[in-house]
DRENPA-3360 file (N, C-alpha, C; in nm, 2 decimals, always signed):
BEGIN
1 = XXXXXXXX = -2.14/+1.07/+0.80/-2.17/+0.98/+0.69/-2.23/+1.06/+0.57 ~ -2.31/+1.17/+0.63/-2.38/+1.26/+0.48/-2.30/+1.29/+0.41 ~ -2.13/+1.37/+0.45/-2.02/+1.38/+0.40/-2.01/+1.34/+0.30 ~ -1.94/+1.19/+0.36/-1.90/+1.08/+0.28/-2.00/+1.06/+0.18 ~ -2.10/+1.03/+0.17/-2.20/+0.98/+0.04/-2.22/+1.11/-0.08 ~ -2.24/+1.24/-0.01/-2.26/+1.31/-0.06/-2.08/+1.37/-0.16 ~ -2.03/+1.31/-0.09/-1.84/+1.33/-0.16/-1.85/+1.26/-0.26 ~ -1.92/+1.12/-0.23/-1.90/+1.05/-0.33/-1.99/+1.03/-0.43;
9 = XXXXXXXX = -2.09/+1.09/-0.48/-2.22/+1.17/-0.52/-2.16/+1.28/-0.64 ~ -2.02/+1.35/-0.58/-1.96/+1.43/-0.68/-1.88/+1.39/-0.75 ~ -1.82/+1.27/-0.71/-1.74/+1.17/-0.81/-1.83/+1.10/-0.94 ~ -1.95/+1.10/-0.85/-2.04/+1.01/-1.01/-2.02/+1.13/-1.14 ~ -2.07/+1.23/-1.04/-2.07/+1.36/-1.11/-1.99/+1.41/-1.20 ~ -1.84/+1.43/-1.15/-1.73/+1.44/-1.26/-1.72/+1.33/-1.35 ~ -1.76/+1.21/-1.29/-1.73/+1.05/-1.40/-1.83/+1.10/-1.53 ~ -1.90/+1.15/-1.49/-2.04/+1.11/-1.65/-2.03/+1.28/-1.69;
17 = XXXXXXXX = -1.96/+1.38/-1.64/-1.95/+1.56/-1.67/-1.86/+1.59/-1.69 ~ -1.76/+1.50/-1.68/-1.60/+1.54/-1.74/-1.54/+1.63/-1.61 ~ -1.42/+1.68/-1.59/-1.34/+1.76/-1.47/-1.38/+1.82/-1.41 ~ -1.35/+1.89/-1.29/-1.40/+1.97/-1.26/-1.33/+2.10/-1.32 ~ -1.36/+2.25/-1.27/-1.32/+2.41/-1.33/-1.15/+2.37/-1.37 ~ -1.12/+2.34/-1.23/-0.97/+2.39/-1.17/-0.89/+2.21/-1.20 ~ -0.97/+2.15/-1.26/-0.89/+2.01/-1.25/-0.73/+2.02/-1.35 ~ -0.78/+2.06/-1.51/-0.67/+2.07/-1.58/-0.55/+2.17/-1.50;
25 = XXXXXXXX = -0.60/+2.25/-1.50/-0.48/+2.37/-1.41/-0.41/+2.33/-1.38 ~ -0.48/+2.26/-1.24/-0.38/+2.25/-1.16/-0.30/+2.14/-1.14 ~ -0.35/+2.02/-1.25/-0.29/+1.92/-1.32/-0.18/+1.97/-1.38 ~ -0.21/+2.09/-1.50/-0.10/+2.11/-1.59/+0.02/+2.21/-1.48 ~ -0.01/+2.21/-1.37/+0.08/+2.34/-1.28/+0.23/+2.25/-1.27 ~ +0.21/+2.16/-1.22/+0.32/+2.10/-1.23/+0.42/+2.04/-1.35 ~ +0.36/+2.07/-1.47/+0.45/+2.02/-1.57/+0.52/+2.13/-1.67 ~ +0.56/+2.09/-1.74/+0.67/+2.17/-1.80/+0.56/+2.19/-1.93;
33 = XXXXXXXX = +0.56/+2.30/-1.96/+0.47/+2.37/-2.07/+0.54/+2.32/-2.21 ~ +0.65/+2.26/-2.25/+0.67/+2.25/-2.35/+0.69/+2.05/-2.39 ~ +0.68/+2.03/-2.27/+0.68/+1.90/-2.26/+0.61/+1.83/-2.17 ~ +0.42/+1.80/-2.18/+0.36/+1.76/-2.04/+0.40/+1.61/-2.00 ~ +0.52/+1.54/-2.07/+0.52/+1.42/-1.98/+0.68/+1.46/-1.85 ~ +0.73/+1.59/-1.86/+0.82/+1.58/-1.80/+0.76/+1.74/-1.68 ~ +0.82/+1.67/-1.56/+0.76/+1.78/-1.43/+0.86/+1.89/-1.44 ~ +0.79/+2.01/-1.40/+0.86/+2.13/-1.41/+1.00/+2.10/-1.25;
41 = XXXXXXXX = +1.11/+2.18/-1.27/+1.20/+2.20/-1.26/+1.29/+2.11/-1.28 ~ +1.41/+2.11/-1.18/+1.53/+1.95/-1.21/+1.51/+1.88/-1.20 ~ +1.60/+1.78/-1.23/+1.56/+1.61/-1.27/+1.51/+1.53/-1.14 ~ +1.58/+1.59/-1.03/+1.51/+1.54/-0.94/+1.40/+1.53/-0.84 ~ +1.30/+1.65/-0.91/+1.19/+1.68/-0.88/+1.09/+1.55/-0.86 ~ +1.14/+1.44/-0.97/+1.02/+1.32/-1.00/+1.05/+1.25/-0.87 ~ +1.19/+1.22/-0.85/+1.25/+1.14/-0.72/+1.16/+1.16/-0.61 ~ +1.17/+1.33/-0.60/+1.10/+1.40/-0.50/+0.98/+1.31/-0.46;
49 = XXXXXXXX = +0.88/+1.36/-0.57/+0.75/+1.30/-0.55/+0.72/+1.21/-0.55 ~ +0.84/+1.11/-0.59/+0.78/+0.94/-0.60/+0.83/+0.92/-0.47 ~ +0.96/+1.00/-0.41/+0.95/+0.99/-0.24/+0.85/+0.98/-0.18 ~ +0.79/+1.12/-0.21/+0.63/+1.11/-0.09/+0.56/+1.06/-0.12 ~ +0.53/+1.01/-0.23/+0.40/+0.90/-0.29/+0.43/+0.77/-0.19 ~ +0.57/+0.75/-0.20/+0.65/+0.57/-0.15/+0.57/+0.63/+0.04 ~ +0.52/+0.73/+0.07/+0.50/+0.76/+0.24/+0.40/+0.68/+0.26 ~ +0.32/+0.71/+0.11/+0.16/+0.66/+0.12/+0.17/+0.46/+0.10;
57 = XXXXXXXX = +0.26/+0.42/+0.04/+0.23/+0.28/+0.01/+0.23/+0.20/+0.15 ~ +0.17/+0.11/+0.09/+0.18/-0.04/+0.20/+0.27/-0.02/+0.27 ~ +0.39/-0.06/+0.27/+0.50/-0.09/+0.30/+0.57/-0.01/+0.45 ~ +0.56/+0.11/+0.43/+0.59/+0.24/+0.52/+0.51/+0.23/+0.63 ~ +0.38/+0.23/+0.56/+0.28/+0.24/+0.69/+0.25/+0.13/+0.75 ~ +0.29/-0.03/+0.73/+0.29/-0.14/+0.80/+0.40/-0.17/+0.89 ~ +0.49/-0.07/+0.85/+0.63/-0.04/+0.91/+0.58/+0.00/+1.08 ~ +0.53/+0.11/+1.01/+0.50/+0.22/+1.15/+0.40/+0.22/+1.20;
65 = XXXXXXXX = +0.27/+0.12/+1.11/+0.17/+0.09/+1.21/+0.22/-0.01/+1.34 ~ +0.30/-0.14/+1.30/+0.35/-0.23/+1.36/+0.42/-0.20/+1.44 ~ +0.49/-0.06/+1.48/+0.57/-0.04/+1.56/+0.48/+0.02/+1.68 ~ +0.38/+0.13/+1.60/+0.31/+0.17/+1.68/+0.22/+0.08/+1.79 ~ +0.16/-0.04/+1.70/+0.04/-0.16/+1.76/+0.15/-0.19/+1.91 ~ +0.28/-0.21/+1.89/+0.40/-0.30/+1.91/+0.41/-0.18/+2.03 ~ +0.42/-0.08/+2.06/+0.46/-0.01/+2.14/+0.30/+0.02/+2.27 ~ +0.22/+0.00/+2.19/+0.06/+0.03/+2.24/+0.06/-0.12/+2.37;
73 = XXXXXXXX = +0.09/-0.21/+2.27/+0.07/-0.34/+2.35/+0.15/-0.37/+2.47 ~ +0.26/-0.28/+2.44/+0.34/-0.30/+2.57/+0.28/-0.21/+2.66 ~ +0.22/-0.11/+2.65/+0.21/+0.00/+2.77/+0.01/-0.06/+2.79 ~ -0.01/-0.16/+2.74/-0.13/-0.23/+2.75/-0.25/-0.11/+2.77 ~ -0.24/-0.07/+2.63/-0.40/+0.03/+2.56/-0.39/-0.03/+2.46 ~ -0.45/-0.17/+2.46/-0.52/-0.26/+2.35/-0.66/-0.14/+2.29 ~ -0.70/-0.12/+2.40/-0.81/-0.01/+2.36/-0.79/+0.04/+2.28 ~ -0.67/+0.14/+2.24/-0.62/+0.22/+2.14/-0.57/+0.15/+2.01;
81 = XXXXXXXX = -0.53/+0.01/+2.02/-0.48/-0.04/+1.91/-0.64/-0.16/+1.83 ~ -0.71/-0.12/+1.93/-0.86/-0.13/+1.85/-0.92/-0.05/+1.77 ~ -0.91/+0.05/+1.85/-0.93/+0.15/+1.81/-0.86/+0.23/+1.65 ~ -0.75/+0.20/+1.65/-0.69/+0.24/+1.52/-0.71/+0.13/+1.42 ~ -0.73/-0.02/+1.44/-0.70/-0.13/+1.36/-0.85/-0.07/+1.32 ~ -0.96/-0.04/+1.36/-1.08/-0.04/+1.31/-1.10/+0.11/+1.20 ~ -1.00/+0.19/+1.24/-1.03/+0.30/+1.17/-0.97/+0.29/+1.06 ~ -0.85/+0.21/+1.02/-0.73/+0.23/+0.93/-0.85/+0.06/+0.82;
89 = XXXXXXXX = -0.89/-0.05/+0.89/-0.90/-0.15/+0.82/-1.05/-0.11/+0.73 ~ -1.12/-0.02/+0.81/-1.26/+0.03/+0.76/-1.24/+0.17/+0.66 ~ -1.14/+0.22/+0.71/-1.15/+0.31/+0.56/-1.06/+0.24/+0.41 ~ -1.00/+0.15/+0.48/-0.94/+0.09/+0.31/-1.07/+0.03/+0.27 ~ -1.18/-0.06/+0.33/-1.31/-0.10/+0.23/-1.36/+0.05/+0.21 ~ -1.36/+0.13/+0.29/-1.44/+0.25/+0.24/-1.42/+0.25/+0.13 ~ -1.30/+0.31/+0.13/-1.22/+0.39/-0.02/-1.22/+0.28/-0.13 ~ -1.22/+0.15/-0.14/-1.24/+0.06/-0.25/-1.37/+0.04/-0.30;
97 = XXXXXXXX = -1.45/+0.04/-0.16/-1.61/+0.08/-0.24/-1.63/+0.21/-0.29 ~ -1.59/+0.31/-0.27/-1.60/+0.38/-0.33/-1.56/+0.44/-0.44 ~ -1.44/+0.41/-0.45/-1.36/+0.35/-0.62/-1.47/+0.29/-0.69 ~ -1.47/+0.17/-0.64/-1.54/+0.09/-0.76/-1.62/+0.12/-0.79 ~ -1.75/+0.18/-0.73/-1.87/+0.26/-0.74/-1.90/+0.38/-0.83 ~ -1.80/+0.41/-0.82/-1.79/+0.57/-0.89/-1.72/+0.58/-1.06 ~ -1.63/+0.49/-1.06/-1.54/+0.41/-1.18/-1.51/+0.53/-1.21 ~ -1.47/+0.61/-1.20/-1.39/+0.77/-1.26/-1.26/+0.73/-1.35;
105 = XXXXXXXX = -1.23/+0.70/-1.49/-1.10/+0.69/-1.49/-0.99/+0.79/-1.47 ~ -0.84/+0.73/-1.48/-0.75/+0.82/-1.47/-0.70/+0.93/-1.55 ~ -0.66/+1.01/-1.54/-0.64/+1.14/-1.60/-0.52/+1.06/-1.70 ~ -0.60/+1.15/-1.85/-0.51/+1.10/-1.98/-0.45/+1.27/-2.02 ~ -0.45/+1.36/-1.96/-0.43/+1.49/-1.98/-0.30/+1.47/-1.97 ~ -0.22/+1.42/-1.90/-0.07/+1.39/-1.90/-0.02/+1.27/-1.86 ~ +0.09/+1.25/-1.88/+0.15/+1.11/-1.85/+0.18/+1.04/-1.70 ~ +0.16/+0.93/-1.73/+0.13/+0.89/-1.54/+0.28/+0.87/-1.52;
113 = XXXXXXXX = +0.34/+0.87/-1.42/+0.48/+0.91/-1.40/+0.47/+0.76/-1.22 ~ +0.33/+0.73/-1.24/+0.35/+0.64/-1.15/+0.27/+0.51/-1.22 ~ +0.29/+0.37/-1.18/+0.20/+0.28/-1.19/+0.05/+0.28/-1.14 ~ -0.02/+0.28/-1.21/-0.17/+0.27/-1.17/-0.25/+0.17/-1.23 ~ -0.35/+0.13/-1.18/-0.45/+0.01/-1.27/-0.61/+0.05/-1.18 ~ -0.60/+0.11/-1.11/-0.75/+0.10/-1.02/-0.79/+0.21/-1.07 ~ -0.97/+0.25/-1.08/-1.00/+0.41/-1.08/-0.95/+0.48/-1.01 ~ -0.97/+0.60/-1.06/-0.94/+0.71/-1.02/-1.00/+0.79/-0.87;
121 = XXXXXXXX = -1.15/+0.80/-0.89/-1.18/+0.84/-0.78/-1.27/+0.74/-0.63 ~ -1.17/+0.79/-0.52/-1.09/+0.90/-0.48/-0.95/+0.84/-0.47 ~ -0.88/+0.90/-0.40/-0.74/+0.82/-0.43/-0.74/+0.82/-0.32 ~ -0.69/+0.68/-0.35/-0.67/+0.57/-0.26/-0.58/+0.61/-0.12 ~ -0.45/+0.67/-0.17/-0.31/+0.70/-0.16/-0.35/+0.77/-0.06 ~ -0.39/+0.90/-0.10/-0.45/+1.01/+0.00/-0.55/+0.99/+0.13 ~ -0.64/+0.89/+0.08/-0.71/+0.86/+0.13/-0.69/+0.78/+0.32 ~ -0.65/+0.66/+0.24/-0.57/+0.58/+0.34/-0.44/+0.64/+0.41;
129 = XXXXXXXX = -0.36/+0.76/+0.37/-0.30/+0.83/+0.43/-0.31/+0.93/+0.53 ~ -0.42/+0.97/+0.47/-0.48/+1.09/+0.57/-0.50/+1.07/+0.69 ~ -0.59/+0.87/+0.69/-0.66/+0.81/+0.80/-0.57/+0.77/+0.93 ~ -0.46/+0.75/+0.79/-0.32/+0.61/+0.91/-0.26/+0.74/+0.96 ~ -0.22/+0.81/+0.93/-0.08/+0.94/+0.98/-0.16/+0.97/+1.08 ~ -0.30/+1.03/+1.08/-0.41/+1.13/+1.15/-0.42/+1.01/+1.27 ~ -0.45/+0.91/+1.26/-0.50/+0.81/+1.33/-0.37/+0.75/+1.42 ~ -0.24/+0.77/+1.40/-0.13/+0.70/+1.48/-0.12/+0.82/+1.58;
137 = XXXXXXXX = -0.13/+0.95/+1.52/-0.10/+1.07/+1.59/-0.22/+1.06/+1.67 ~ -0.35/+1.06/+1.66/-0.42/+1.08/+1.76/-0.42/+0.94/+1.89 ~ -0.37/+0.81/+1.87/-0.37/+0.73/+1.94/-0.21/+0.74/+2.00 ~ -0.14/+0.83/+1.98/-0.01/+0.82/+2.02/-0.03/+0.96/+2.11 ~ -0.12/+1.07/+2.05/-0.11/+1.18/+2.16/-0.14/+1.18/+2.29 ~ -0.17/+1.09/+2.31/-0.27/+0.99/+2.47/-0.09/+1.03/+2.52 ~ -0.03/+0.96/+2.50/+0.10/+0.95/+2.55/+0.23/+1.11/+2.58 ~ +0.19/+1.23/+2.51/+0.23/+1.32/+2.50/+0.21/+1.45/+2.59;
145 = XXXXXXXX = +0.29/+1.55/+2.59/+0.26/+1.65/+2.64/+0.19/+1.76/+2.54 ~ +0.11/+1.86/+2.57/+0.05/+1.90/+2.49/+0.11/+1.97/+2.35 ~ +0.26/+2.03/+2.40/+0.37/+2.07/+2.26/+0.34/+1.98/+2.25 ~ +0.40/+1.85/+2.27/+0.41/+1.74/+2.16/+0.35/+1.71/+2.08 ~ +0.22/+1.68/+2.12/+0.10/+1.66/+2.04/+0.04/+1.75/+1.92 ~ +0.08/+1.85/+1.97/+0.06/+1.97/+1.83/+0.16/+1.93/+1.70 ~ +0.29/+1.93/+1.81/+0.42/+1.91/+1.70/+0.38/+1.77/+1.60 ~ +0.29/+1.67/+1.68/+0.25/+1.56/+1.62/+0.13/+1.54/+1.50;
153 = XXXXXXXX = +0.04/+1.62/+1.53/-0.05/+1.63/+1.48/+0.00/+1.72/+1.32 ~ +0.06/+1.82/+1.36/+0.12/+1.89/+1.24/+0.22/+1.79/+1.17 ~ +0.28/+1.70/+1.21/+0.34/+1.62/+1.10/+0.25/+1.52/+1.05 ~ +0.14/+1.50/+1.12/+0.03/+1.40/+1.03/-0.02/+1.47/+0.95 ~ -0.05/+1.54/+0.96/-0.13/+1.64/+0.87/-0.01/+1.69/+0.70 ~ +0.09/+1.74/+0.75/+0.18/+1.77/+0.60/+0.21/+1.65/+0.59 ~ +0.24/+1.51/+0.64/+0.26/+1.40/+0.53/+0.12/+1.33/+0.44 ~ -0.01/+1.40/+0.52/-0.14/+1.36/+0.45/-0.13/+1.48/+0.32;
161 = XXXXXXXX = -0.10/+1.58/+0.38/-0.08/+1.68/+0.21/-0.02/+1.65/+0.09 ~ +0.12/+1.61/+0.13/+0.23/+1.60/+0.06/+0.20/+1.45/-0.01 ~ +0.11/+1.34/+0.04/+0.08/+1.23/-0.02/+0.00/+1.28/-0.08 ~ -0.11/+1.40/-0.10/-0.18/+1.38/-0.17/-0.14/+1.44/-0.32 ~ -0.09/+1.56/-0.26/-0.03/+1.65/-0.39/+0.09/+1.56/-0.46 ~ +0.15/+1.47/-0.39/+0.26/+1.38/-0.46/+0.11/+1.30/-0.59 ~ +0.06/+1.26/-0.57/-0.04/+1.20/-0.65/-0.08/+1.30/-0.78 ~ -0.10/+1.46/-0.75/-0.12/+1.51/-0.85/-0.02/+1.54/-0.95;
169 = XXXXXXXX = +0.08/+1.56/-0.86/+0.19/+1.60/-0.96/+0.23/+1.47/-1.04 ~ +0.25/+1.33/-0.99/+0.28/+1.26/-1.11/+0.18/+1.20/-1.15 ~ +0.09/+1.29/-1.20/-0.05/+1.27/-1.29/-0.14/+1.16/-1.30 ~ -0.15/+1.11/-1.22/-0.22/+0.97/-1.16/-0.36/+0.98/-1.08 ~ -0.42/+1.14/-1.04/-0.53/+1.14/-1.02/-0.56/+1.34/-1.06 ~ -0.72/+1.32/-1.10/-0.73/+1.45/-1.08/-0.73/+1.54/-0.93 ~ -0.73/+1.65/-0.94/-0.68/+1.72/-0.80/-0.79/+1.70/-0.75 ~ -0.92/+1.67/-0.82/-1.08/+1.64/-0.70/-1.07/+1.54/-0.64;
177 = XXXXXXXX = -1.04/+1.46/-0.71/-0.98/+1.26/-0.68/-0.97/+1.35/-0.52 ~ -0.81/+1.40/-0.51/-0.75/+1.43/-0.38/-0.78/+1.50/-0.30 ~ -0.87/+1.61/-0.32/-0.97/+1.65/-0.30/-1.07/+1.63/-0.19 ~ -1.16/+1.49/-0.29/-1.23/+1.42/-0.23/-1.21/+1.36/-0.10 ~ -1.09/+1.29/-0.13/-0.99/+1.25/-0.03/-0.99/+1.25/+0.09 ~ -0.95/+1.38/+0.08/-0.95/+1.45/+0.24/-1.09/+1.51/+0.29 ~ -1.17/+1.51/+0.18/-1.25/+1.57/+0.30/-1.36/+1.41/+0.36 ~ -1.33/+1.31/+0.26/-1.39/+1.20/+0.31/-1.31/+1.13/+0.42;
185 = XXXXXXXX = -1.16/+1.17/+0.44/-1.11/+1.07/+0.55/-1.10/+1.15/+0.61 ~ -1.17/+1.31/+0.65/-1.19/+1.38/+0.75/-1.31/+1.33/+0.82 ~ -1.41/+1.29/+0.72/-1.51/+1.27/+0.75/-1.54/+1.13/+0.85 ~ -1.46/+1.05/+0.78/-1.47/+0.90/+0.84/-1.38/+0.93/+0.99 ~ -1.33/+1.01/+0.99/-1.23/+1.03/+1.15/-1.31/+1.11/+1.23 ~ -1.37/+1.17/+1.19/-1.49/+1.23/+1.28/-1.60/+1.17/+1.34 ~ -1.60/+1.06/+1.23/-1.75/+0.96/+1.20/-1.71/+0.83/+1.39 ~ -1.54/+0.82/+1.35/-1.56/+0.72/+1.45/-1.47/+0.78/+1.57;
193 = XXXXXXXX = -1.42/+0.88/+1.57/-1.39/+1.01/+1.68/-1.52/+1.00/+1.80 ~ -1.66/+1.03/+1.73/-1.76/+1.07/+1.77/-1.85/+0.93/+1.83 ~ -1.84/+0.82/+1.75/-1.85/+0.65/+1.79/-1.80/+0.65/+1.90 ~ -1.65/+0.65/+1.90/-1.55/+0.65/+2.04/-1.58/+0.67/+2.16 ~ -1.61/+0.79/+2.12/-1.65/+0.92/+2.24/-1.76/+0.88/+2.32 ~ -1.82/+0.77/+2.27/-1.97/+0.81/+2.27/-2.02/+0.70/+2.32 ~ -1.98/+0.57/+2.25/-1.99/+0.38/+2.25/-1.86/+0.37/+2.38 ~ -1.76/+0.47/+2.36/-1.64/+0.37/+2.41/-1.61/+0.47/+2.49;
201 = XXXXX = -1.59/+0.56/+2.60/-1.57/+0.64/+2.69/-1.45/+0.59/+2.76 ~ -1.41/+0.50/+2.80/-1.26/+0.42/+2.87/-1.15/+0.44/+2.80 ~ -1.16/+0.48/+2.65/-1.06/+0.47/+2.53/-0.97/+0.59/+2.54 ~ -1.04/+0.72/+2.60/-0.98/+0.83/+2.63/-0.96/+0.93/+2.54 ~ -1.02/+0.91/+2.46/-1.02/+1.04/+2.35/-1.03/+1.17/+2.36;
% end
């Protein structure tokens, strides 16, 4: 929890101090130097990233949470699908109190190449992605062999990347936004990893 407050402690901090060192950079890394509203290389570079942005929305992840709840219930580890409902439904208030709290706006350094209306920090996207991908793989590793679970864990992990760096490249948060992100929905997965372990011993973690 020190994590988390103290993460979010550095968001006030860039809101009222302006960016951090590395924020423009690595904002401007992805754009084309002679034109910052268009992303460096071919045209279908934007496609690209609005692909892995579309990993992070609603939609995807109610897909695959529902499949996952739906597969849990049949092999009857309600325990597990408590277990994730609590982690996935408590970091979206997280991450909204935290937004609102911090009110960071959006980066005006280049053109938003996505729709946005909420503050900036932390992002949302990343945030809530980190939790759901991290959090299906750890309640699904119960069921695996130990390759498997590696192989699993490694794909939660580059779709939490790739949602977050999709966010910087179409210029919709700064790179601390994303940043922040991860190391707060590392933190909150640790926070109730350690709860689990601890309150709930039958769960199997």
């Amino acid at each position: 929890m020190l994590v988390v407050i103290a993460t979010s402690f550095t968001g006030i901090v860039l809101t009222h101090f302006g960016p951090a060192i590395f924020d423009p950079a690595l904002l401007l890394f992805f754009r084309n130097s002679n034109d910052l509203s268009v992303l460096k290389g071919p045209e279908w570079v934007a496609h690209f990233w609005l692909a892995l942005t579309w990993l992070g929305d609603t939609l995807p992840r109610i897909i695959i949470a529902s499949l996952t709840i739906a597969a849990l219930l049949l092999l009857r580890r309600w325990r597990s699908v408590l277990f994730m409902l609590g982690v996935l439904l408590s970091g979206v208030v997280l991450s909204t109190f935290i937004k609102h709290w911090v009110g960071r706006p959006r980066p005006q350094l280049v053109s938003h190449l996505d729709q946005v209306s909420s503050p900036s920090f932390p992002s949302n996207h990343t945030l809530t992605s980190t939790l759901f991908y991290v959090t299906v793989a750890i309640v699904l590793s119960q069921l695996l062999s130990s390759r498997s679970r590696r192989m699993l864990y490694l794909v939660a992990v580059i779709l939490s990347i790739a949602s977050g760096l999709s966010r910087i490249a179409l210029g919709v948060h700064w790179p601390s936004d994303v940043f922040a992100s991860w190391i707060i929905a590392s933190a909150w997965l640790r926070f109730w990893y350690l709860l689990a372990k601890y309150y709930w011993p039958k769960l199997g973690l």
